[in-house]
C-alpha positions as CSV (number, residue, x, y, z in Angstrom):
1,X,-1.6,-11.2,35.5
2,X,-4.3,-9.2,36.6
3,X,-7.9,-8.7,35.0
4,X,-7.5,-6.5,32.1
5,X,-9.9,-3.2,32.6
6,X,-13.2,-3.2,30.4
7,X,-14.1,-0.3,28.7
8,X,-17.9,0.5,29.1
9,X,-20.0,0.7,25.9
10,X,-21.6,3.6,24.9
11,X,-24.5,5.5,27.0
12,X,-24.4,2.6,29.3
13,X,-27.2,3.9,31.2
14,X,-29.5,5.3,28.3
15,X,-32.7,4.2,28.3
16,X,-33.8,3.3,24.8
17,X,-36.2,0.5,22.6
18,X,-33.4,-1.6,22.1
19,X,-31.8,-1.9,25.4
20,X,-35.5,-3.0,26.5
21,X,-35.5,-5.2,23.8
22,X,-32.2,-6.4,23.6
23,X,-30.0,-5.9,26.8
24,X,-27.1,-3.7,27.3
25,X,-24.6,-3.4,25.0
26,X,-21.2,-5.2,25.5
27,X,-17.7,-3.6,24.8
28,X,-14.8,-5.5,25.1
29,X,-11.1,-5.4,25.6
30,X,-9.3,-3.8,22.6
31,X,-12.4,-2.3,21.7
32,X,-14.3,1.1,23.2
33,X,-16.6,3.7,22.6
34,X,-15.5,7.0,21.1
35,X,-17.4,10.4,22.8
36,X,-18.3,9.5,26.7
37,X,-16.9,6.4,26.9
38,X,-14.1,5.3,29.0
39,X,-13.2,3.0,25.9
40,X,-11.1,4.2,22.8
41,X,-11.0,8.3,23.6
42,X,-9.9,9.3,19.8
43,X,-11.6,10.8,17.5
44,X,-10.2,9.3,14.5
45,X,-11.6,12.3,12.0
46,X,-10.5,9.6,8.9
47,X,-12.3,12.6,7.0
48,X,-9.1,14.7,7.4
49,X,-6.8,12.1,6.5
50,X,-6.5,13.7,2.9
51,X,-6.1,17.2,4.4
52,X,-2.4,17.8,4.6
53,X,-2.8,21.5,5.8
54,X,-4.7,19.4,8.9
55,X,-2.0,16.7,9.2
56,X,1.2,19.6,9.4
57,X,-0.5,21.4,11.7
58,X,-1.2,18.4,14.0
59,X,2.3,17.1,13.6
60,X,3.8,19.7,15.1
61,X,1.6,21.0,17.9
62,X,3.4,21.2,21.1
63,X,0.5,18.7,22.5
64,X,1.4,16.0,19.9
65,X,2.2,12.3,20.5
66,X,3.7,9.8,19.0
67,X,3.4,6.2,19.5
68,X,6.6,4.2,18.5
69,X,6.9,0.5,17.4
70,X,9.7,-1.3,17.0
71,X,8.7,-5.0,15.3
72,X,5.7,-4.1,16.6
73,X,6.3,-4.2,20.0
74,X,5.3,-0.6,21.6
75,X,7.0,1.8,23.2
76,X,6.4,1.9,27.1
77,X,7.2,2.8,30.5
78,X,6.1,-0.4,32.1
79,X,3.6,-3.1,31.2
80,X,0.7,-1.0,32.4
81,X,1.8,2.6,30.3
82,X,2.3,3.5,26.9
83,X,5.3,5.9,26.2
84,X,4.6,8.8,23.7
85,X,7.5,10.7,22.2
86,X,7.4,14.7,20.6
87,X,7.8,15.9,17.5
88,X,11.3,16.9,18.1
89,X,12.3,13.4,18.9
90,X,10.7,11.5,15.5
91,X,11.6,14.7,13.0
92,X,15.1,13.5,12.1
93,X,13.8,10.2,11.3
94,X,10.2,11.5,9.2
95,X,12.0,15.1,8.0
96,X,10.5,18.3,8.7
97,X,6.9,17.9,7.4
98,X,6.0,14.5,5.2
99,X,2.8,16.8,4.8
100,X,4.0,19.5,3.2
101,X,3.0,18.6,0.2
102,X,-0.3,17.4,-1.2
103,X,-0.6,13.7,-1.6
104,X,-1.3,13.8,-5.5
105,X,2.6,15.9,-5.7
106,X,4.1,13.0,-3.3
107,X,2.5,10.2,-6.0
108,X,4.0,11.9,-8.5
109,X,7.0,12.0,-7.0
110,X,7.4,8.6,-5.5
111,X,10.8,6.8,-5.6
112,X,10.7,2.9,-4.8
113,X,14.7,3.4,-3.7
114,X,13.6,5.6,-1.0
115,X,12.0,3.8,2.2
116,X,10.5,6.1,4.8
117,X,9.2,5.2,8.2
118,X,5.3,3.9,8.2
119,X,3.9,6.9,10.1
120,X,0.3,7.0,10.7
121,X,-2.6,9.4,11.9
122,X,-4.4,8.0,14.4
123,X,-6.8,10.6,16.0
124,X,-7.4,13.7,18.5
125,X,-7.6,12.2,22.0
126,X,-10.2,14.3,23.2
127,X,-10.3,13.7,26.9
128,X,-7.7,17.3,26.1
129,X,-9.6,20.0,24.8
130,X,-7.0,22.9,25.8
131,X,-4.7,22.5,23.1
132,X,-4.9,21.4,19.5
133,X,-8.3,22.6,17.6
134,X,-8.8,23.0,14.1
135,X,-11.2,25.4,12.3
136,X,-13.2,25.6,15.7
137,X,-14.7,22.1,15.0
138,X,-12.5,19.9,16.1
139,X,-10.3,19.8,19.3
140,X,-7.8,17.2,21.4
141,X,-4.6,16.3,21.4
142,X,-3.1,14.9,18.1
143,X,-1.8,11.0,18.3
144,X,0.1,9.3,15.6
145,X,2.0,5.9,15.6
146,X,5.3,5.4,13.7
147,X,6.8,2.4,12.7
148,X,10.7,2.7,13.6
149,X,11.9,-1.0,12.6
150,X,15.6,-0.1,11.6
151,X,14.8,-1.1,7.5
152,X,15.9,0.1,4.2
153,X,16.9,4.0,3.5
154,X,16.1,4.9,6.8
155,X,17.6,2.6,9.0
156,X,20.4,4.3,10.2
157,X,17.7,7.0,11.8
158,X,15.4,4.8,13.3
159,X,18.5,2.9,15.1
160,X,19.4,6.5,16.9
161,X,16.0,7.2,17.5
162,X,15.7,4.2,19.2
163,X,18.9,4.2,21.2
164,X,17.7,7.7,22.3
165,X,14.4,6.7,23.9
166,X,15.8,3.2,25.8
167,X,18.5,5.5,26.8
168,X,15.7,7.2,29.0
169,X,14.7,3.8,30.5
170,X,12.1,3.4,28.5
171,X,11.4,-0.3,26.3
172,X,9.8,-2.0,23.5
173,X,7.9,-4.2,25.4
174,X,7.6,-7.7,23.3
175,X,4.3,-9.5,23.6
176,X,1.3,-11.3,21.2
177,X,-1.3,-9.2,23.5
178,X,-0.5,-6.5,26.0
179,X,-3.3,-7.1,27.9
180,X,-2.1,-5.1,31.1
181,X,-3.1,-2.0,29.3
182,X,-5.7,0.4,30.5
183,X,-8.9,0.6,28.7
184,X,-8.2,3.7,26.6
185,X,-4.7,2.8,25.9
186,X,-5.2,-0.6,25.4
187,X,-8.0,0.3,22.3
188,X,-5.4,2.9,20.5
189,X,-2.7,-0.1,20.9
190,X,-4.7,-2.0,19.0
191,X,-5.9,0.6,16.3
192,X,-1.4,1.3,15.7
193,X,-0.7,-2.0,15.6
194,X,-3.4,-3.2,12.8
195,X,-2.2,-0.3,10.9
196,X,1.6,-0.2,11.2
197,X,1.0,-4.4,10.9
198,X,-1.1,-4.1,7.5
199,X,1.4,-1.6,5.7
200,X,4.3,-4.0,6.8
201,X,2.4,-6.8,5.1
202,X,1.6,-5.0,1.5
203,X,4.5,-3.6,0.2
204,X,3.5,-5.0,-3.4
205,X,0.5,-4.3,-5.4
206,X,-1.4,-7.3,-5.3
207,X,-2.9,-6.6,-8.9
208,X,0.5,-6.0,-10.5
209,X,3.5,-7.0,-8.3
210,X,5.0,-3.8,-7.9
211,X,5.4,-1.6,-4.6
212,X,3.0,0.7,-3.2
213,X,2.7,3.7,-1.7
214,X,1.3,4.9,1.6
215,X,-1.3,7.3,1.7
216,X,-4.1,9.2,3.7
217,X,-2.4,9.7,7.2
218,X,-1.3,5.7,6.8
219,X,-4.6,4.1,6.4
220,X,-4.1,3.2,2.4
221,X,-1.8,2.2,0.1
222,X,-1.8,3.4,-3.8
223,X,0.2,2.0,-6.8
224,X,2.0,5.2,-8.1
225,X,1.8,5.6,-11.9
226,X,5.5,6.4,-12.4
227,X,8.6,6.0,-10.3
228,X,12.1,8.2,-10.3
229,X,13.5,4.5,-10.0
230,X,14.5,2.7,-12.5
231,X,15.7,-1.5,-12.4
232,X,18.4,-0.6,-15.1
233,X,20.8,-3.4,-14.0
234,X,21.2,-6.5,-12.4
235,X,22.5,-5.4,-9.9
236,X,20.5,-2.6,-8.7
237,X,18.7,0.4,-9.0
238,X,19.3,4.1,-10.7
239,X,17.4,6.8,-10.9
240,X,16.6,8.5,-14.1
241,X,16.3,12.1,-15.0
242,X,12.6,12.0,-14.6
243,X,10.0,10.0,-13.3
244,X,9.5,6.7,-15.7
245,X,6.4,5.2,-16.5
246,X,5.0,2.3,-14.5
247,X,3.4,-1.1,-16.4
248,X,-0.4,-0.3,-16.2
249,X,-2.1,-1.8,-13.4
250,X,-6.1,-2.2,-13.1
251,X,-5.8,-0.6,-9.4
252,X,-5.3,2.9,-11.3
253,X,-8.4,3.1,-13.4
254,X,-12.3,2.3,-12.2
255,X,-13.1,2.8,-8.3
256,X,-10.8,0.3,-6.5
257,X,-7.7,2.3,-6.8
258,X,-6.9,2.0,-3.4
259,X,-5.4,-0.7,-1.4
260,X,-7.7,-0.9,1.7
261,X,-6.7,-2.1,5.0
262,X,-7.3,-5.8,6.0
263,X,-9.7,-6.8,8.5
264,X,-10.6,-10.6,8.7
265,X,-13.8,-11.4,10.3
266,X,-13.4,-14.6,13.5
267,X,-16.4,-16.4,15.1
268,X,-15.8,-17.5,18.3
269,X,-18.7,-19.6,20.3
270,X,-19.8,-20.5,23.8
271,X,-21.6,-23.9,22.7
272,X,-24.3,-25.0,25.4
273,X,-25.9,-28.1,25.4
274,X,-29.5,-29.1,24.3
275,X,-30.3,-29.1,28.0
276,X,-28.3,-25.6,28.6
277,X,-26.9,-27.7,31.7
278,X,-22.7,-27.9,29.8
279,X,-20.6,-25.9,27.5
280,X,-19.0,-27.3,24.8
281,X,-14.7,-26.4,24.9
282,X,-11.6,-27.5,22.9
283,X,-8.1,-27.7,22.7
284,X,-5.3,-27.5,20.0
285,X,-1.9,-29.9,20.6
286,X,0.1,-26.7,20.6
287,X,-1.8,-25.6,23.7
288,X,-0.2,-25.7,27.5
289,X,-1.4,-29.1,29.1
290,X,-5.2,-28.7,30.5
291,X,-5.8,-25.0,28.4
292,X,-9.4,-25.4,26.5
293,X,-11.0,-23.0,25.2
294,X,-14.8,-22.3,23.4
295,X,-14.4,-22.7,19.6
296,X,-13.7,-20.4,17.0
297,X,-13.0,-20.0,13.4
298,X,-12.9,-17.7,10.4
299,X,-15.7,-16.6,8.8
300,X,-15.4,-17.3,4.8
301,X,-16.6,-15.8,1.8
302,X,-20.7,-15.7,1.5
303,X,-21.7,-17.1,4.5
304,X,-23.2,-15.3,7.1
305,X,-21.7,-15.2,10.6
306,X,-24.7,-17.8,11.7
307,X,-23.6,-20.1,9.4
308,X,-19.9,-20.0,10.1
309,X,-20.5,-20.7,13.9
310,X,-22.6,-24.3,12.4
311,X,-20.0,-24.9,9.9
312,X,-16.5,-24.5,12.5
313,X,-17.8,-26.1,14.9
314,X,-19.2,-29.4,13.5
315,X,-16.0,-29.6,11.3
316,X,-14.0,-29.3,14.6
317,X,-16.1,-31.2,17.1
318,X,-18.9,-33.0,15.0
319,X,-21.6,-31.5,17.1
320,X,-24.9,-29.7,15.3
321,X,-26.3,-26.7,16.2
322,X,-29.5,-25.0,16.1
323,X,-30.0,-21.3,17.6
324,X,-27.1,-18.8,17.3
325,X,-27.3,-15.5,18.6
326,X,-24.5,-13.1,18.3
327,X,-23.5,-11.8,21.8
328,X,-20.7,-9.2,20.7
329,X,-17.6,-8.1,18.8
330,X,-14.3,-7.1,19.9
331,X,-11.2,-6.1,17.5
332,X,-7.7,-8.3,18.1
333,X,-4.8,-7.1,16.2
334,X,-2.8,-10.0,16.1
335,X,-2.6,-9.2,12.8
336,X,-6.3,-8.1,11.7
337,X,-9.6,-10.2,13.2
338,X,-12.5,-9.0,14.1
339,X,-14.1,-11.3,17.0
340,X,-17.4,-11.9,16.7
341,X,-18.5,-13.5,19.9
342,X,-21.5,-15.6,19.6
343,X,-23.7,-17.8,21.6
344,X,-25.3,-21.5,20.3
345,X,-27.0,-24.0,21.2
346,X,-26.9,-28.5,20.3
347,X,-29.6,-30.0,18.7
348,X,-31.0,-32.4,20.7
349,X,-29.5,-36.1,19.3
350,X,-26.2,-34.4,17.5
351,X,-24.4,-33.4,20.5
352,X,-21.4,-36.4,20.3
353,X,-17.9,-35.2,19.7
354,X,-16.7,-36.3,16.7
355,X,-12.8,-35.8,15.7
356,X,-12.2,-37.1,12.4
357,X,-13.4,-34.3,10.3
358,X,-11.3,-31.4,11.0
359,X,-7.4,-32.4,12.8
360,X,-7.6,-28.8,13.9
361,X,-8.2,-29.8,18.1
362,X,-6.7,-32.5,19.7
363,X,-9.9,-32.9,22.5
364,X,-13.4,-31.5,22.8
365,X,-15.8,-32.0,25.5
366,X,-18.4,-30.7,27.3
367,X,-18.2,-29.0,30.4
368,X,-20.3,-28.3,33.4
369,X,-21.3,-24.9,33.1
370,X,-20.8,-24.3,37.0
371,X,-17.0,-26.0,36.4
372,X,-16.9,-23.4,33.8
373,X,-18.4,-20.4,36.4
374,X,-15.8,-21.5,38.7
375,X,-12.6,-21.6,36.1
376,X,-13.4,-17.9,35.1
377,X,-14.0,-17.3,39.0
């Protein structure tokens, strides 16, 4: 497979204190720079994700896209493209407008019985600025991703809808990383998967157990207060006259009533000798034979980043660090990390490779560095 394309950070060529100081920014794969940038070209206006007035009209402008996943794999018309669908294609599996009313009257009127397809707001792609605007402010074409997994009320739907698109020769292309993707496309792939991945995840409340609501465009969940269901039997559900009280939950009162989405922050570490001359690299046993890779772990609660990169890698490999310097970060949606690339460097007289703390890697050793120049060659 070919060299993904890197989007370019941010005013690459602006002169400034801190690219004196520091060096050029670094933007990476999955990741780009909204306004200017050939990264991520959305404008995610999360500010509007509350304004339903906003969210109908972008819905159903002519321009509009829509970004369908089945399991999560996407929609596309090869490795390489994205396929977006219209309006007219999703609306018999969403209905006419889910907007149409304000979010607090959908709460009220929420129904656990009824499942509708995760459909989520993901931005105006700007690089259009002939066709959708909105109070004169903001302009692009509207984007949102919808979740068509054949599930629950709505299942019957979502299997035409996706019989309807395949029938066009068009596929759910399966795959942990899609890494064939352009730059732009590649960066709102990864912002619709997170997403549609995170609502999948947290149906429940996890204070009280019970399900949750999607709200705001997709990008939070809620624990209604009442439901038009009812668990009246054993052996299934009816709905009442009127909506019935909920048991209380401590998501409903105080400032955390919302269910945020996840994002789970990763080190990962190019570890050079005391003498800068090797690199320090690893391997699991599930790997392919001869695959290594730099090291890399989760970052856990309290501890700084620095001290995550000391900790993972002498519980992995046993060797001690000194110096780390955070290099960049890039977002990987399989489900929710945030990479935080990092570089570090061996104190001199800890640099063995010890195994028999951590049975995460099956080897670790240190590389030449030009052995490593010439493997990414």
């Amino acid at each position: 497979m070919p060299q993904p394309e890197l989007p370019e950070p941010a005013h690459p060529n602006l002169d400034s204190m801190l690219t004196r100081k520091f060096g050029k920014e670094v933007a990476n794969y999955f990741s780009g720079e909204w306004k200017g940038s050939p990264g991520s070209p959305l404008n995610r206006v999360s500010f509007l994700r509350t304004d339903h007035p906003f969210l109908s009209s972008a819905l159903k402008h002519p321009s509009t896209g829509f970004l369908l996943f089945n399991n999560l794999s996407p929609l596309m018309k090869d490795p390489t493209k994205l396929a977006p669908v219209s309006y007219t294609d999703v609306q018999p599996l969403i209905g006419s407008d889910p907007y149409s009313k304000p979010e607090a009257d959908i709460i009220s009127a929420y129904n656990s019985t009824q499942t509708t397809a995760q459909l989520l707001f993901l931005g105006l792609d700007e690089r259009a600025q002939n066709g959708f605007t909105w109070k004169d402010l903001y302009a692009g074409t509207p984007l949102f991703a919808l979740d068509v997994t054949p599930k629950g009320s709505h299942a019957a739907a979502a299997h035409t809808l996706i019989s309807t698109v395949t029938e066009r020769g068009l596929t759910f292309i399966e795959g942990r990383t899609h890494m064939s993707l352009p730059a732009a496309d590649a960066a709102t792939y990864a912002q619709a998967r997170a997403l549609l991945d995170w609502n999948a995840r947290n149906p429940f409340c996890a204070q009280c157990g019970q399900p949750t609501l999607s709200v705001h465009a997709g990008t939070k969940r809620t624990c209604p207060p009442t439901d038009l269901a009812t668990l009246a039997t054993p052996i299934g559900s009816t709905v009442g006259a009127g909506p019935s009280p909920r048991p209380d939950c401590a998501t409903r009162s105080g400032v955390s009533n919302l269910c945020f989405p996840r994002t789970d922050p990763t080190v990962i570490v190019a570890v050079v000798s005391a003498d800068t001359t090797r690199v320090l690299l690893g391997r699991q046993k599930r790997w392919p034979p001869h695959w290594y890779s730099t090291l890399a772990g989760f970052v856990e609660p309290a501890e700084s980043v620095e001290e995550a990169v000391r900790r993972e890698v002498w519980e992995e490999s046993g060797v001690g660090l000194g110096r780390v310097v955070i290099h960049s970060t890039q977002p990987w949606p399989y489900p929710a990390n945030l990479m935080i690339g990092a570089v570090a460097q061996a104190v001199p007289g800890r640099e063995d490779v010890v195994l028999k703390h951590d049975p995460e890697l099956e080897d670790a050793k240190w590389v030449p560095v030009e052995e490593v120049r010439h493997g990414l060659r």
